[in-house]
Phi, psi and omega in degrees: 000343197263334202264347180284335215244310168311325204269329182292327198270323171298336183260326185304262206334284198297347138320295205279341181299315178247033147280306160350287194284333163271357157320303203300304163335282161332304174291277180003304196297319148285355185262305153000272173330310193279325154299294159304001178244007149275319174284323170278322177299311130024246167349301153315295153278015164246346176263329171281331190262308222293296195322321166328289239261335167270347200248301180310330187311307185239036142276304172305325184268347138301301182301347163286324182266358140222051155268296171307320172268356136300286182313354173278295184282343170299341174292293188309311185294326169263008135300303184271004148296315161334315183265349161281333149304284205284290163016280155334289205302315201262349145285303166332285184327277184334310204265337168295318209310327191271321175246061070002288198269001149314318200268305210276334175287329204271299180340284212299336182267299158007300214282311181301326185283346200219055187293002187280344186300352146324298203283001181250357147288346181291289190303292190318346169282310181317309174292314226281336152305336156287325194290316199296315197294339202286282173319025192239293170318284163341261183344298185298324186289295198301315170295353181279296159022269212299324194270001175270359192261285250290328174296300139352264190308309205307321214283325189285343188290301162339310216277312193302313201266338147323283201286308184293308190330300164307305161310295191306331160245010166286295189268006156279305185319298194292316189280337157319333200261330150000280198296325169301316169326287184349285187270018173294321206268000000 
């Protein structure tokens, strides 16, 4: 019974021994598997982003070279309003000219007939030099004021924060000599 029960416990082992190994097998085949559908999904998006990447590649440089031939022709266009403004600008003159300097003659004769304007910039400096010393003055009254106020408190604030003090250690004395009675007695 015994050589019954061994040979039973040997073949039970040796069951379990390759139910075992082929688990193992098995998981190993799937761990495998699983790997390789990771190295290809891998492999898949990476052929997928460079394509991508490449489809933007010449999108973008299309669109730089016709950025640059905008900007090429926006150039061209304002050389030649440039040059057509001033064209303009030098027909006009041209066609103006005699009364441009009629005009620039009768000013000059104006400017001589009306000779006061210096003296009516003279006064206008004076004032606008009284209204500045005024405001100065105003300005200068007002911060004295205010640092001559601002002393005022501090000094009274000094004196208020003096006297509680001076309170404050008056009854810590007086509750000191308190608590000394207390315990004299």
């Amino acid at each position: 019974m015994s050589s019954t029960k061994k040979n039973d416990i040997k073949e039970n082992t040796s069951k379990l021994k390759d139910t075992t190994d082929k688990y193992l097998e098995e998981q190993k085949q799937q761990v495998q598997d699983t790997v390789d559908d990771v190295s290809e999904t891998n492999a898949t998006i990476n052929e997928n982003v460079n394509k991508i990447q490449r489809d933007n590649q010449k999108v973008f440089e299309k669109n730089a070279d016709t950025f640059r031939k905008y900007q090429e022709d926006g150039i061209r266009a304002v050389q030649e309003i440039s040059n057509n403004v001033a064209e303009l600008q030098k027909n006009i003159f041209n066609t103006y000219q005699s009364s441009y300097t009629q005009f620039l003659d009768n000013t000059f004769r104006s400017y001589w007939q009306n000779f006061n304007i210096p003296e009516r910039y003279s006064e206008t400096y004076n004032t606008v030099n009284k209204n500045m010393q005024g405001g100065t003055i105003n300005l200068t009254s007002f911060i004295n004021e205010i640092t001559v106020g601002g002393f005022e408190h501090f000094s009274k604030s000094i004196e208020l924060t003096q006297r509680y003090y001076n309170d404050i250690v008056q009854n810590n004395f007086n509750y000191a000599k308190k608590i000394g009675r207390y315990y004299n007695r």
